[in-house]
Z-matrix of the N, CA and C atoms (Angstrom, degrees):
N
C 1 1.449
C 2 1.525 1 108.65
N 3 1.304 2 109.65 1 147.37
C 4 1.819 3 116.49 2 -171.44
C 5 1.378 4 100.05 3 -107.64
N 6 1.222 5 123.52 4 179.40
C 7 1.549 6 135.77 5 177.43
C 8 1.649 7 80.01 6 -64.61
N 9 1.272 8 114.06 7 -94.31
C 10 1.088 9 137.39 8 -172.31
C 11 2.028 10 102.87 9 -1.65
N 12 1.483 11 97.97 10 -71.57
C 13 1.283 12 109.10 11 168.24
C 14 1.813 13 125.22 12 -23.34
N 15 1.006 14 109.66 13 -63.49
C 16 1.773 15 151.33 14 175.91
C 17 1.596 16 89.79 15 -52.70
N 18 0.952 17 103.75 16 -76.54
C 19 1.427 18 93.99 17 -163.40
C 20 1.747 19 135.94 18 -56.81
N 21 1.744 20 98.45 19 -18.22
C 22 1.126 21 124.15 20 161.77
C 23 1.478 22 123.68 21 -60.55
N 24 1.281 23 108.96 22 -43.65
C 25 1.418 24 124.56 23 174.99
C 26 1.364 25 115.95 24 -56.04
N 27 1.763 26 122.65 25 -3.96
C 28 1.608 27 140.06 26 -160.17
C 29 1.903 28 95.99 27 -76.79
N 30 0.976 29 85.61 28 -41.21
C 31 1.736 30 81.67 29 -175.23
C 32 1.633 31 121.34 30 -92.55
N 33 1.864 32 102.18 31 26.81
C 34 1.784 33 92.84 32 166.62
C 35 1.466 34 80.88 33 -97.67
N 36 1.315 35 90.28 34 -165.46
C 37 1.318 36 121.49 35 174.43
C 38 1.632 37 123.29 36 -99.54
N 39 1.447 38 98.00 37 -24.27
C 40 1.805 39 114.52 38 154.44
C 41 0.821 40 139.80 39 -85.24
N 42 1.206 41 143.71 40 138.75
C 43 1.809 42 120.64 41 167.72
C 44 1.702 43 96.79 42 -70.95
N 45 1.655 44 108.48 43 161.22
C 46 1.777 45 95.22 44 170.58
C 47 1.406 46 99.12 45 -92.98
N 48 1.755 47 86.00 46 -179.99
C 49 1.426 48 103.21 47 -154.49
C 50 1.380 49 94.97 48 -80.54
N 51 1.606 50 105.63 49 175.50
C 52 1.579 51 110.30 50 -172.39
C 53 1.345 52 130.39 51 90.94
N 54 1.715 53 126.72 52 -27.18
C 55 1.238 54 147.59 53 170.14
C 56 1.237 55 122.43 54 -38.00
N 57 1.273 56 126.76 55 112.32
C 58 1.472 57 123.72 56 -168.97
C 59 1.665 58 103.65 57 -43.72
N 60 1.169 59 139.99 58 172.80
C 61 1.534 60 123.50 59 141.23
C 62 1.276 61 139.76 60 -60.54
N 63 1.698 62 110.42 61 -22.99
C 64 1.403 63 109.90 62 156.43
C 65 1.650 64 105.45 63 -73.10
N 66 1.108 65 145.11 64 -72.07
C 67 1.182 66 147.39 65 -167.98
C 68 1.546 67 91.34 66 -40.62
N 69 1.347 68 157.06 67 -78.08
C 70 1.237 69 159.56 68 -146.62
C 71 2.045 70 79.30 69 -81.58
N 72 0.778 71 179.23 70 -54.79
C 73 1.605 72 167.53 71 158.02
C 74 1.628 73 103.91 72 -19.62
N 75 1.373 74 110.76 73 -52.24
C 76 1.606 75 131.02 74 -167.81
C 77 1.640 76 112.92 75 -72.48
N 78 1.668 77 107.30 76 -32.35
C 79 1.269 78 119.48 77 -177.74
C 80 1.912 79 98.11 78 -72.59
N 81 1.403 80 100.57 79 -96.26
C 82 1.795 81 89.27 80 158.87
C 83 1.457 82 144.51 81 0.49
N 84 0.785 83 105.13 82 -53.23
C 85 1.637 84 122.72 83 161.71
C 86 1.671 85 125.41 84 -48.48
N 87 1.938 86 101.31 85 -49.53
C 88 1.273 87 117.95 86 -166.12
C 89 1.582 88 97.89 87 -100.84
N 90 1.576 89 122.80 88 7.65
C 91 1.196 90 146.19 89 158.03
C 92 1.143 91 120.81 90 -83.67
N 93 1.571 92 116.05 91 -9.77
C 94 1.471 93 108.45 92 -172.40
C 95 1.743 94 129.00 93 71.69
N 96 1.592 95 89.16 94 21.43
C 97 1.607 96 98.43 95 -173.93
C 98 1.622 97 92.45 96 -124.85
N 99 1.404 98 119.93 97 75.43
C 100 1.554 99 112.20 98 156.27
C 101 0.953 100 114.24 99 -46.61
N 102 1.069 101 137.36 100 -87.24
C 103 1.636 102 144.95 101 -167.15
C 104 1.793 103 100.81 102 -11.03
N 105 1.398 104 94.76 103 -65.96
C 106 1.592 105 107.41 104 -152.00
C 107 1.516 106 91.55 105 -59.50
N 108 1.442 107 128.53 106 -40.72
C 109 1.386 108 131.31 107 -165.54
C 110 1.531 109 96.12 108 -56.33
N 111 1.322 110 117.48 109 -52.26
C 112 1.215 111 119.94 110 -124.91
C 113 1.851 112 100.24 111 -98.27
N 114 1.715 113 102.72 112 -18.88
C 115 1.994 114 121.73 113 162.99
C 116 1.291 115 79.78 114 -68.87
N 117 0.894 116 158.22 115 -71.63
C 118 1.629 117 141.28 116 -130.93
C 119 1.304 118 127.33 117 -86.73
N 120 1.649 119 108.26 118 -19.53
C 121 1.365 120 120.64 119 160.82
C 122 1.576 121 124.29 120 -93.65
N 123 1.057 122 113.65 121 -20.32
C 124 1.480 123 111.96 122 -139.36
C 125 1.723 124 97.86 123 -80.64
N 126 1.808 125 124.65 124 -15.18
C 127 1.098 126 117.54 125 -169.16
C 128 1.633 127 112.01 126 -114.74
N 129 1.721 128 104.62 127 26.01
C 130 1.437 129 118.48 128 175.19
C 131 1.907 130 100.23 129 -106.48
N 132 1.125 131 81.13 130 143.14
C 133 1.817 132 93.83 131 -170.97
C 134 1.624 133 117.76 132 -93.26
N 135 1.570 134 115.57 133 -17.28
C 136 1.313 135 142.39 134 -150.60
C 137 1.804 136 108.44 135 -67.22
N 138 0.679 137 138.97 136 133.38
C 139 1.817 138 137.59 137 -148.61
C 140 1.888 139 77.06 138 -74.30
N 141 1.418 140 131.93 139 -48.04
C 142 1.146 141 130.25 140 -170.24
C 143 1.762 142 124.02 141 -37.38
N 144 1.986 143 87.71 142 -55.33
C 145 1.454 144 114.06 143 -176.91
C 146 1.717 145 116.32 144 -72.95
N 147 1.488 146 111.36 145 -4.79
C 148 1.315 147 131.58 146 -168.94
C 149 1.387 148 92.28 147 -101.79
N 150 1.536 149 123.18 148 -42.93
C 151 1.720 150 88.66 149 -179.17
C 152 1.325 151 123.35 150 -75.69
N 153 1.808 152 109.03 151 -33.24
C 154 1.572 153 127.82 152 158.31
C 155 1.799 154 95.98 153 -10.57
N 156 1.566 155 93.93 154 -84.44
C 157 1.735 156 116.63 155 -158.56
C 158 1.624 157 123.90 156 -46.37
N 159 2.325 158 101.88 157 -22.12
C 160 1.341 159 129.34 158 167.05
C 161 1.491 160 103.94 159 -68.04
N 162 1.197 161 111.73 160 -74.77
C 163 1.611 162 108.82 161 159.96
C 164 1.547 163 125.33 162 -10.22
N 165 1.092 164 110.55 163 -76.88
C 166 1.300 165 126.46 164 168.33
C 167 1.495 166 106.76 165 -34.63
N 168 0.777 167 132.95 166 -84.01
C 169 1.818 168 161.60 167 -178.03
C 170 1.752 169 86.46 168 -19.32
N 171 1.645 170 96.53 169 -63.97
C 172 1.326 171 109.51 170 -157.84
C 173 1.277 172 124.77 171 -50.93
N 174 1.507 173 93.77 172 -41.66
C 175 1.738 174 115.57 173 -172.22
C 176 1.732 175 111.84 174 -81.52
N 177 1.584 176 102.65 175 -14.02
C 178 1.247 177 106.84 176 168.12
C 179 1.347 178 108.54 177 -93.51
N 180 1.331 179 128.92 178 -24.93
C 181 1.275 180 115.79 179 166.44
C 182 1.559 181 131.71 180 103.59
N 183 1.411 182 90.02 181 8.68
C 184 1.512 183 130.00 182 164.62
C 185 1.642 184 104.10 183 -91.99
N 186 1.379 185 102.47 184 102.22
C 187 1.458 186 116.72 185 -170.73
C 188 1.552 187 110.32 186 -77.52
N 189 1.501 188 108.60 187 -55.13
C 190 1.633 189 132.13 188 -164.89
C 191 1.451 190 79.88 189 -61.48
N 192 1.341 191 137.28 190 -66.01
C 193 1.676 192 123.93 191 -178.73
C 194 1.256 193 113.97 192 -66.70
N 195 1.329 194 142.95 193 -37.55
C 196 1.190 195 106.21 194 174.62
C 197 1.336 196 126.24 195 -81.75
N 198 1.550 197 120.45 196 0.76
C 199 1.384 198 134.18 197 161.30
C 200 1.796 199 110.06 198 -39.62
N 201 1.687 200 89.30 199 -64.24
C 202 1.685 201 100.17 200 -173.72
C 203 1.642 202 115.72 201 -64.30
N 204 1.252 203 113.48 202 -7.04
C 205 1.869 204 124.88 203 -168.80
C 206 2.103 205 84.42 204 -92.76
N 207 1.221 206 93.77 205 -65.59
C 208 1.570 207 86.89 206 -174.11
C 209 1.697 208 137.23 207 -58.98
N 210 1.544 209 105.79 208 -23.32
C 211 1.406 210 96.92 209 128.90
C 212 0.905 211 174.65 210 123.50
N 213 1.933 212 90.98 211 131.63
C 214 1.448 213 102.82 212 148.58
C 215 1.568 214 121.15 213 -57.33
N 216 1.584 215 111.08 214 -14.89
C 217 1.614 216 121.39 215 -177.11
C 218 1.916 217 98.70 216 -69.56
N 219 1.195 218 106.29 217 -17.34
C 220 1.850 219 102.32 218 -152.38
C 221 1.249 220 115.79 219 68.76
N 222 1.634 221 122.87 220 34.11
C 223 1.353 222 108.29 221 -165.73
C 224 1.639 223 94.88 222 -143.14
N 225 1.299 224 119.41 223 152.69
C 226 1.477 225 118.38 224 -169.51
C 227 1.725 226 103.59 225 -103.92
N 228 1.498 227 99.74 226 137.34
C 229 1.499 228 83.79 227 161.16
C 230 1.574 229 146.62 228 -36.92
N 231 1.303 230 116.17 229 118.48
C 232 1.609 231 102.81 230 175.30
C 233 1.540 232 123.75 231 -83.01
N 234 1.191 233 81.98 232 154.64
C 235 1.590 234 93.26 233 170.22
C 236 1.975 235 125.97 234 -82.03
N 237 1.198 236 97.61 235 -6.50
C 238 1.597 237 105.49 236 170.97
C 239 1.164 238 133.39 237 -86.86
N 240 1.612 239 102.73 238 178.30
C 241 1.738 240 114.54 239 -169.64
C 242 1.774 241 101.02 240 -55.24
N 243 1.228 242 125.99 241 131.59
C 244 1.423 243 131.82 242 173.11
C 245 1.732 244 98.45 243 -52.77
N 246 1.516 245 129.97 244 -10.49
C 247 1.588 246 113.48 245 -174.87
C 248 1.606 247 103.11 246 -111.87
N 249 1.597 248 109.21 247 -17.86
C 250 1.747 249 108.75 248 150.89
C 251 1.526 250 112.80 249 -58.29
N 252 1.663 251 123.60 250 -56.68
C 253 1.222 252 114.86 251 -170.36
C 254 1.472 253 110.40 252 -75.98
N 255 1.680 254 143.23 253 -3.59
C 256 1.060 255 127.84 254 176.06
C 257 1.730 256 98.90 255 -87.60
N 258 1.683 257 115.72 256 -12.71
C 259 1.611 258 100.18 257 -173.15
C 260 1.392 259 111.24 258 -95.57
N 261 1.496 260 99.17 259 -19.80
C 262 2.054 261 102.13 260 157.96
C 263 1.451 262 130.58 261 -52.95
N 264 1.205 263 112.35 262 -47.66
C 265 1.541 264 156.31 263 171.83
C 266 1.898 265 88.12 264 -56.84
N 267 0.839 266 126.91 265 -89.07
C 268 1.434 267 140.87 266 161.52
C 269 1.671 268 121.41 267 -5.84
N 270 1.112 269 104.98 268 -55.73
C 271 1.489 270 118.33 269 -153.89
C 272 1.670 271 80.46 270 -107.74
N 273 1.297 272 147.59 271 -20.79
C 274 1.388 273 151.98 272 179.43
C 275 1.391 274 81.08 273 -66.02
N 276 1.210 275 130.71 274 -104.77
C 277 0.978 276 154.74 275 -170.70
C 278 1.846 277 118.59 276 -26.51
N 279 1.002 278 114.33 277 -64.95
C 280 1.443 279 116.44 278 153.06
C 281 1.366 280 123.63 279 -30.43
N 282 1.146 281 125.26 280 -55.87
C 283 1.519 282 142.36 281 174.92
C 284 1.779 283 113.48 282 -69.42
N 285 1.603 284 112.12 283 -2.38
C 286 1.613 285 94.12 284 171.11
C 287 1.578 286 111.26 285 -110.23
């Protein structure tokens, strides 16, 4: 599946099947369903699912937490558009 792919999938009502759990966290999210993103990550430990969960943090806007998500991610806060860092985040993920 491509970004391109993914992003098409925005207008079911499912994510499709097969979706990593971060990738299905990431879908949710760009659905306008924090919550749901954010139950689905929050009890994976994986440096991967930690930047997901930074993300999360971020876009909610809770800094001091998404400080501690990024990292445990090994990854520093960015300075970009929250829909650049969900297509970085995205295309990471797609590609393993």
């Amino acid at each position: 599946m491509t970004l391109k792919d993914l992003k098409k999938t925005m207008s079911n009502n499912d994510p499709p099947l097969g979706l990593s759990r971060p990738l299905e966290a990431l879908w949710y999210e760009a659905k306008g369903d924090w919550k749901m993103a954010h139950l689905l990550i929050q009890a994976l430990d994986d440096k991967t699912s930690a930047w997901v969960h930074a993300y999360l943090h971020r876009k909610e806007k809770d800094t001091a937490n998404a400080s501690y998500w990024y990292n445990q991610a090994g990854k520093k806060m960015p300075d970009c558009a929250f829909a650049e860092e969900w297509e970085q985040i995205a295309v990471s993920l797609l590609e393993k």
